[in-house]
C-alpha positions in Angstrom: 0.0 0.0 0.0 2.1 2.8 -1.0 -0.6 5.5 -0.8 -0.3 4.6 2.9 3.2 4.6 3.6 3.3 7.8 1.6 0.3 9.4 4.0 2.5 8.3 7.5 5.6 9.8 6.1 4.0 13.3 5.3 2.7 12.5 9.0 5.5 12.0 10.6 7.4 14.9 8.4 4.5 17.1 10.0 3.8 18.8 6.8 0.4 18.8 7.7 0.7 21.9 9.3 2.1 23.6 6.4 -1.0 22.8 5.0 0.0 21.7 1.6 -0.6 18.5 0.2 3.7 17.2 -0.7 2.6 14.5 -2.7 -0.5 13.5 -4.8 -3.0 11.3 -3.1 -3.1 9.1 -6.4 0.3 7.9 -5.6 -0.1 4.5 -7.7 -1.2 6.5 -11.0 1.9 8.7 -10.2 4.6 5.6 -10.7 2.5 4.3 -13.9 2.8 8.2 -15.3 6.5 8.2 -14.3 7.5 5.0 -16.3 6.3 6.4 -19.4 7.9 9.8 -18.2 11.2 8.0 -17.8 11.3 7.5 -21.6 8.7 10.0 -23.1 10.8 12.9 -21.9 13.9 12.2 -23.7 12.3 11.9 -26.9 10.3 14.6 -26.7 13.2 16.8 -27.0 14.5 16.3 -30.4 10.9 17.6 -31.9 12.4 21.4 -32.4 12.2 24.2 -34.8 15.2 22.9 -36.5 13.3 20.5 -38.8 11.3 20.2 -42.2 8.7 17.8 -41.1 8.7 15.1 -38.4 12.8 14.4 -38.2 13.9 15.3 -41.3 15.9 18.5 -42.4 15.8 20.6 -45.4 17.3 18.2 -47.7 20.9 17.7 -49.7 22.6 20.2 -51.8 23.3 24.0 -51.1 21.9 24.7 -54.9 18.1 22.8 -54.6 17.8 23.7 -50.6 18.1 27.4 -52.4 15.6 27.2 -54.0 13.2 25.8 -51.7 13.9 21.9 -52.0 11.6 22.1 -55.2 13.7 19.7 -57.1 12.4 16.3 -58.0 11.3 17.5 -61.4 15.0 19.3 -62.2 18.0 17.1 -60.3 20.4 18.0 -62.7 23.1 17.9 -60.3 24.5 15.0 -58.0 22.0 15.9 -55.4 19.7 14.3 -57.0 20.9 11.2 -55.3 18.7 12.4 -52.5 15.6 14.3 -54.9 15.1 11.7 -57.6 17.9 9.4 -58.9 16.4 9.2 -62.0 18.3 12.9 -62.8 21.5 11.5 -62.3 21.4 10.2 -66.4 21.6 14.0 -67.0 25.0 14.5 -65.6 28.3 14.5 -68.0 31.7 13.7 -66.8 32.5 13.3 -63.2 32.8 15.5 -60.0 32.4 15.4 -56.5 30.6 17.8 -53.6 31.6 18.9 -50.4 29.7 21.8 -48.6 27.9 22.4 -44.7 24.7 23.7 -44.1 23.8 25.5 -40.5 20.1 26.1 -38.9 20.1 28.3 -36.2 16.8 28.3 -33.9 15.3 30.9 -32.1 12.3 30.0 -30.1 9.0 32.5 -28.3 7.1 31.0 -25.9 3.7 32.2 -23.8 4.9 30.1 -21.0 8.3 28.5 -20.0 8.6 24.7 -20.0 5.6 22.6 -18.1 6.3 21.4 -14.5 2.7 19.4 -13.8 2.0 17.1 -11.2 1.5 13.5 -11.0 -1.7 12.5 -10.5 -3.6 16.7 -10.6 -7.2 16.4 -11.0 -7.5 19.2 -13.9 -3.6 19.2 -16.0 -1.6 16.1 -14.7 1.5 15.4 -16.2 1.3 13.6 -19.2 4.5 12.9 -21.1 2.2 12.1 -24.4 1.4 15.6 -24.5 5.1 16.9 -24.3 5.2 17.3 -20.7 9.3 16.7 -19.1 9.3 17.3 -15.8 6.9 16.1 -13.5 5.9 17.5 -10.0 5.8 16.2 -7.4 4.1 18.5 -4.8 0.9 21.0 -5.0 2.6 23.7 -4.2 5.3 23.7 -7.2 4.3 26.2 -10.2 2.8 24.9 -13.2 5.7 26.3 -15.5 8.8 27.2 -15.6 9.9 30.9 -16.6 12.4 31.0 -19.2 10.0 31.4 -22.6 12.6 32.2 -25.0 15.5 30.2 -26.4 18.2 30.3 -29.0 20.1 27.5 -29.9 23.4 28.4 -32.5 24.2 26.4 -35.1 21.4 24.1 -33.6 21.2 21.5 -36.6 25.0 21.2 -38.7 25.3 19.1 -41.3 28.2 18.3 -43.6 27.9 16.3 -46.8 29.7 14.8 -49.8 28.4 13.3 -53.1 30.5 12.0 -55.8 29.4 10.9 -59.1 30.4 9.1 -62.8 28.9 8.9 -66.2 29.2 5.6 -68.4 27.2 7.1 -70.8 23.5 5.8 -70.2 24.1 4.8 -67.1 25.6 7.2 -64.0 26.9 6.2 -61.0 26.9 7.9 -57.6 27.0 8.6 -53.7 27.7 10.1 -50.9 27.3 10.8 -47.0 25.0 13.5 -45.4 22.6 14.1 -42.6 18.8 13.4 -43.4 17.3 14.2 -40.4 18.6 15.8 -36.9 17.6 17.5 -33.8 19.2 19.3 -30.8 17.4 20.7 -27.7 19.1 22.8 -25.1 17.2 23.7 -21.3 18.4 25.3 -18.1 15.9 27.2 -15.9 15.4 28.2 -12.2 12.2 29.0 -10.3 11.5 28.5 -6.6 8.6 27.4 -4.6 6.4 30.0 -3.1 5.0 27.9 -0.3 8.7 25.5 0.5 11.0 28.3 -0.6 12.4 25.7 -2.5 14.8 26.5 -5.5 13.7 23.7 -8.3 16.5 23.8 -11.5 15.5 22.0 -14.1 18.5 21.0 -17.4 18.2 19.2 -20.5 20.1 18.3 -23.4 18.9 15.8 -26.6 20.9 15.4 -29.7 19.9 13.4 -32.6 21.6 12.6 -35.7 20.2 10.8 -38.5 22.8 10.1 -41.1 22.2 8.4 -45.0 25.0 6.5 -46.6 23.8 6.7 -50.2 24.8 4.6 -53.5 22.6 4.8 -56.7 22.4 5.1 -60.3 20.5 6.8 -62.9 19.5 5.2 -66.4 18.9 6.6 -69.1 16.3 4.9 -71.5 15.0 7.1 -74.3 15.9 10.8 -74.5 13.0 11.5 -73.0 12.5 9.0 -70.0 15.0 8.3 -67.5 14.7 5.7 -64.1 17.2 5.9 -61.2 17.4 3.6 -57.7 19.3 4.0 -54.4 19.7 2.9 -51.5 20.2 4.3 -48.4 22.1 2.7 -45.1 20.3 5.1 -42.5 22.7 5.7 -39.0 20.8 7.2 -35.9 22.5 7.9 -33.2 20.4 9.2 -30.0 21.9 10.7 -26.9 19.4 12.6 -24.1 19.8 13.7 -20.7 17.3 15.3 -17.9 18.5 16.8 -14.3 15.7 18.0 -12.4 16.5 19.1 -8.9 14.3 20.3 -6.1 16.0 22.0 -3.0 14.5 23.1 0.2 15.0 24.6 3.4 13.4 21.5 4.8 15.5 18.4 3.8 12.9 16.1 3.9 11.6 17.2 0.8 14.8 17.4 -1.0 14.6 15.3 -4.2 17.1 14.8 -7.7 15.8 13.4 -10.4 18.3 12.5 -13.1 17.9 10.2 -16.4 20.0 9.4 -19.3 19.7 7.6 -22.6 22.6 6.4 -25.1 21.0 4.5 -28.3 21.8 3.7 -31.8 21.1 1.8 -34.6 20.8 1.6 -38.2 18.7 0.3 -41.2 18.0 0.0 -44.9 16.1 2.9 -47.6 15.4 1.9 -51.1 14.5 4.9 -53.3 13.0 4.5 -56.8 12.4 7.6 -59.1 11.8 8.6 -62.7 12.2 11.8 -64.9 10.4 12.7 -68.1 11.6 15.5 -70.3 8.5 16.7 -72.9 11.2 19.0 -74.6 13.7 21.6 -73.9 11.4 23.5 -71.7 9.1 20.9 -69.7 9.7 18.0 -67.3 8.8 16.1 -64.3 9.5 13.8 -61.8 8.2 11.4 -59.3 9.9 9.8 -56.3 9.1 7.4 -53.8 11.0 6.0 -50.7 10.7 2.7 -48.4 11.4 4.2 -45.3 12.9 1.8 -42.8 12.4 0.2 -39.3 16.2 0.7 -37.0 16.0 -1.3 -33.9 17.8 1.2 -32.0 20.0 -0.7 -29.0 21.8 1.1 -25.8 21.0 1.7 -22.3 18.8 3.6 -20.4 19.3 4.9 -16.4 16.9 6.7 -13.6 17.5 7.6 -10.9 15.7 9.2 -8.0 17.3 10.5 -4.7 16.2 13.0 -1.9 14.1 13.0 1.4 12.0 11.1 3.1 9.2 12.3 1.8 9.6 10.5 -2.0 10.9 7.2 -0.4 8.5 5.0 -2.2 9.6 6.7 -5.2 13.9 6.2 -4.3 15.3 4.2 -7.4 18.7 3.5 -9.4 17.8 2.2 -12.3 20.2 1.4 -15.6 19.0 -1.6 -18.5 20.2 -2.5 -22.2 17.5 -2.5 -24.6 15.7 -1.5 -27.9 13.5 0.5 -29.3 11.6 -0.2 -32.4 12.3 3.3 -34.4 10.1 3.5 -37.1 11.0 5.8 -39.9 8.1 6.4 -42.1 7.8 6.2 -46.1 7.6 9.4 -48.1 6.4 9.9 -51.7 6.7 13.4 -54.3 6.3 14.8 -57.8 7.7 17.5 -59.6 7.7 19.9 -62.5 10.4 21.7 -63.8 10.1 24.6 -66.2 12.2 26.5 -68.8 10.9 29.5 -70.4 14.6 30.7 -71.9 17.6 29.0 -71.2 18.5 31.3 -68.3 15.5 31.2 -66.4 13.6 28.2 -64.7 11.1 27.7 -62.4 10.2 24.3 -60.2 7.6 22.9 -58.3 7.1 19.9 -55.8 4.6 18.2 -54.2 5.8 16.0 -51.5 4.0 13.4 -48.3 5.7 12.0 -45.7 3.7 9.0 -43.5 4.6 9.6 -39.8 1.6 7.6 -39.0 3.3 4.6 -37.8 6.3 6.6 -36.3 7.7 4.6 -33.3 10.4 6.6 -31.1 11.9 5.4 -27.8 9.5 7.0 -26.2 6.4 4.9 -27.4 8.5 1.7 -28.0 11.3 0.2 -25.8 11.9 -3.2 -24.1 14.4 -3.4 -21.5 16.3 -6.2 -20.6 16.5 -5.5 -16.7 12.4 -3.7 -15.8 12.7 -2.4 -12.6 9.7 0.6 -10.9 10.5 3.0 -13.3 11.9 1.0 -16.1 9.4 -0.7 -17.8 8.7 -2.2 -21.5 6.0 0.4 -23.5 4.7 -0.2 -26.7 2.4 3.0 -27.5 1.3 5.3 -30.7 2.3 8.3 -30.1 -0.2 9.7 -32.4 1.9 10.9 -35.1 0.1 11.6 -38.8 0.9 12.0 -42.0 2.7 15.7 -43.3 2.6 16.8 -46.7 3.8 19.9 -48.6 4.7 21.9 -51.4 7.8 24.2 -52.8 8.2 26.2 -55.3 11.8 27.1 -57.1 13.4 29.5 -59.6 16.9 29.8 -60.9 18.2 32.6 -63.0 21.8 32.3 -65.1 22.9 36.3 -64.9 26.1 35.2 -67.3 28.6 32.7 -67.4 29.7 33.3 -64.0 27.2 34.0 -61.7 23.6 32.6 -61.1 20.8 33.7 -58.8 18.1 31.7 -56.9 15.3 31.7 -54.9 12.8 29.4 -53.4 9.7 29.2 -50.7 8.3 26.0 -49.0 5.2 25.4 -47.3 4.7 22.7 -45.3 3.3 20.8 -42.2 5.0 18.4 -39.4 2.8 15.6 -38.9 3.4 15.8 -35.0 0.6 16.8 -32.7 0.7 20.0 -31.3 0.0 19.8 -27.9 3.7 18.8 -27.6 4.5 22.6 -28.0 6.6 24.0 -25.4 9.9 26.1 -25.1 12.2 22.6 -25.7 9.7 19.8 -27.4 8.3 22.3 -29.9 6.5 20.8 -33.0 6.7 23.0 -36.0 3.4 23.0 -37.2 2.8 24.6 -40.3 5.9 25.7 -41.8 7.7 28.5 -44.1 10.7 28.5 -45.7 12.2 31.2 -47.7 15.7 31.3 -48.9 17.8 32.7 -51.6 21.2 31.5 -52.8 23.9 32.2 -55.4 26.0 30.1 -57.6 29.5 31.2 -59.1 31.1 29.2 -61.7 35.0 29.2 -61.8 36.8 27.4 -64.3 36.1 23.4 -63.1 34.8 24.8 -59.8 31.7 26.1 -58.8 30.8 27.5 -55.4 26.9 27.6 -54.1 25.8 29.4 -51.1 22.5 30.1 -49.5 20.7 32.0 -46.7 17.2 31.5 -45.8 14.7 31.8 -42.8 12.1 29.5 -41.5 9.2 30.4 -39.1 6.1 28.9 -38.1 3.9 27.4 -35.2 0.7 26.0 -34.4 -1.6 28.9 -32.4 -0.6 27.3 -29.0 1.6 30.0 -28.2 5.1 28.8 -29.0 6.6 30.6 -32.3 9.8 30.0 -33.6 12.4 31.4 -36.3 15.1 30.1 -37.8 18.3 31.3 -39.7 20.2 29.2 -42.4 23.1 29.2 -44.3 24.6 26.9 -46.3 27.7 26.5 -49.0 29.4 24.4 -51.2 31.9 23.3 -53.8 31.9 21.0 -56.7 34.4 20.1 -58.7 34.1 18.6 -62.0 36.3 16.7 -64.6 
C-alpha cells in the first residue's frame, strides 16, 4: 500500500501543518505516469524548430535547398541522389561535392517549459502531450519561466556526393545528414509555499545520417529511371537533471535520467524523370522508409528526502526501441521558359503515421519501478507539402536563386513547449547564389524558417549553407 506509507511519512514529516498536500493522493497513477515519463521525456526533445517535417531536415545540396527543395522535377546535379535518382542520367563527366549547411533556432514561448503534477485532477503530467518534468508537490508552479531560447548552429550538417557517367548509365553517392535534432534547457524557479529552489536541465541530440549509393539510367531521350539505396545511422543521446531544493531536507529530491542509443537500417528509393522538350519536365519519387532497432541503455534515478521514499530508485537496462521511420512519396515539375531562367515545383507526403520513437517503443532487458517495457502510438500523422523554385543564369559566372516551402510536421501540437516544440505549419524562404570558376563552382545560400501551431510557442530560424563541386 504505497498510498499509505506515503500518508505516515508526510505525518511524521508534520507537513500537515504547512497545510500543503507534498505528494498527490493518487500515488499508484503517479509511478505508472512516471515510467512512461522516464522514456517519453527524452524523446520529446529532439521535436524542435530545427526540422522540415517530423525528423527530417531541409534536404541535400546548397543549390536545390536554395531554391526551396523544389527539385524532384529538375535534379540535374549529384543531389539528386537524395531528390530523384532518376536525374543523375543527365549528368556529364564526373565530380564530387563537399559543402555544410547550418540552422540556427530561435524559439518564443507564452509560457516557460511545463512542471505538472502527477496525479492533478485538472492538467496532470502527461508525457504524451510533451510534458518533461513532473511534480511532485501541489505547491510547485505549473511552469517554468524561461519562454525564449536560441540555440546556435542548432542543426549542422556536412555532406559529400560523388558521381560518374558511363554514358547511359551514372553512378553515384555520398554521406550527409537526413534528419537531426538538438534541444538545449536550463531554468530556475523557486517554490512559493517550501521556498524551494527547483532547477530544471536538459540536453537531446539526434543525428540521423544516410550512406547513399545509386544510379540513374537513361532509357530514351526522354525518359529516364534511377534507384538507391540508403544505409540510414541514428544515433540518440538525451539527458534530464531535475533538482528540487528546500529549506526542509525532507523534501529534498534529484531526479536524473539518461539515454545512449543507436542503430541503423536499410532505404530503397526509386524515381523517374520525363523531359517533354527543352522546356518541360517532371518527376516522381518514392521511398521505403525503414524500421532501425535502435540498441543502448537507459538509467533513472531518484534521490532525496523522506518524503519520496517509495519513489527512491537506481535504475540502468540495455534494450531496444523499435524506431520506425516512415515512407515518403513526391512529384515534380520543372520549367524553362529561356535558357536562363527556370522555375520548379514539388509536391511532396511523408507517412509519420506509424512513427515509433523510444519514447512509445522500448523493451528493457532489466524492468525495474521505473523502467518498464512500452509499446504506445504516439499519435503521429501524415505531413505533406509543397515548394516552389526559380533559378536565373545572370552570365557565365554567376547565377541567382530563390525558393519558398510550405509545409506541415505531422506531430501533434500539444507537444508545443519552449524545448519539445512541434513545428506546425511551416515557411521556408531562402535565396542563394552560384558562381562558376573554371572546373569549380561554389553555391551558397541563406534562408529563414518560421512557423507554429496557435498554442503559443513561435519559432524562427536562420540558415546558411555552401558548397563546392568540382568537376572533370
Amino acid at each position: 500500500m504505497i498510498f499509505k506509507i506515503i500518508i505516515m511519512g508526510v505525518k511524521e514529516m508534520d507537513l500537515a501543518k504547512k497545510n500543503i498536500k507534498r505528494i498527490s493522493a493518487h500515488t499508484e497513477r503517479c509511478r505508472n505516469k512516471i515510467v512512461c515519463f522516464v522514456l517519453l521525456v527524452l524523446l520529446s526533445l529532439p521535436i524542435t524548430a530545427v526540422n522540415a517535417t517530423g525528423l527530417n531536415l531541409e534536404g541535400l545540396g546548397i543549390r536545390a535547398i536554395s531554391m526551396g527543395g523544389a527539385f524532384i522535377g529538375l535534379a540535374d546535379d549529384a543531389s539528386a541522389i537524395h531528390w530523384n535518382p532518376a536525374g543523375l542520367s543527365q549528368l556529364k563527366g564526373s565530380g564530387y561535392t563537399f559543402g555544410v549547411y547550418s540552422m540556427t533556432a530561435k524559439i518564443d514561448a507564452k509560457n516557460g517549459v511545463t512542471n505538472r503534477r502527477i496525479g492533478d485532477p485538472n492538467q496532470p503530467y502527461d508525457p504524451n502531450k510533451g510534458d518533461l518534468f513532473p511534480a511532485f508537490y501541489e505547491s510547485e508552479p505549473a511552469n517554468f519561466d524561461d519562454d525564449e531560447e536560441l540555440w546556435l548552429g542548432a542543426a549542422t550538417m556536412p555532406s559529400f556526393v560523388a558521381f560518374k557517367n558511363y554514358g547511359r548509365y551514372t553512378l553515384a553517392g555520398g554521406i550527409f545528414g537526413l534528419g537531426g535534432a538538438y534541444s538545449s534547457y536550463n531554468d530556475k524557479i523557486s517554490d512559493p509555499d517550501t521556498g524551494a529552489e527547483i532547477e530544471a536541465d536538459v540536453f537531446a541530440i539526434l543525428g540521423l545520417m544516410a550512406v547513399n549509393g545509386s544510379i540513374g539510367y537513361q532509357v530514351t531521350e526522354k525518359f529516364s529511371v534511377g534507384v538507391g539505396a540508403d544505409l540510414l545511422i541514428n544515433v540518440w543521446r538525451g539527458d534530464v537533471h531535475k533538482d528540487y531544493r528546500a529549506p526542509d531536507a525532507a523534501l529534498d529530491y534529484n531526479y536524473d535520467a539518461q539515454i545512449r542509443k543507436w542503430g541503423y537500417g536499410f532505404q530503397g528509393h526509386l524515381g523517374m524523370l520525363y523531359k517533354f522538350n527543352e522546356q518541360w519536365s517532371v518527376g516522381a519519387t518514392y521511398r521505403t522508409g525503414s524500421n532501425m532497432k535502435l540498441k543502448g541503455d537507459t538509467r533513472v534515478s531518484l534521490k532525496g528526502g523522506s518524503a519520496i521514499t517509495p519513489f527512491k530508485t537506481d535504475e540502468k537496462s540495455d534494450g531496444y526501441t523499435e524506431f520506425e521511420y516512415g515512407a515518403s512519396w513526391g512529384v515534380g515539375v520543372a520549367y524553362k521558359p529561356t535558357k536562363k531562367l527556370t522555375f520548379t515545383y514539388d509536391y511532396r507526403e511523408n507517412d509519420w503515421s506509424d512513427f515509433k520513437w523510444p519514447g512509445s517503443n522500448a523493451k528493457f532487458d532489466n524492468q525495474g519501478k521505473f523502467l518498464q517495457n512500452i509499446d504506445e502510438d504516439p499519435g503521429w500523422t501524415r505531413a505533406h507539402g509543397y515548394s516552389v523554385g526559380t533559378e536565373y543564369l545572370l552570365n557565365d559566372t554567376i547565377t541567382l536563386r530563390a525558393g519558398y516551402t510550405n509545409e506541415s510536421s505531422g506531430i501533434p501540437s500539444e507537444f508545443e513547449n519552449p524545448v519539445t516544440i512541434t513545428i506546425g505549419d511551416i515557411q521556408i524562404a531562402s535565396v542563394g547564389i552560384g558562381i562558376q570558376y573554371d572546373t569549380w563552382k561554389v553555391d551558397a545560400l541563406v534562408g529563414t524558417m518560421w512557423g507554429g501551431t496557435g498554442l503559443g510557442v513561435d519559432h524562427r530560424c536562420y540558415d546558411v549553407g555552401i558548397s563546392f563541386m568540382r568537376m572533370f
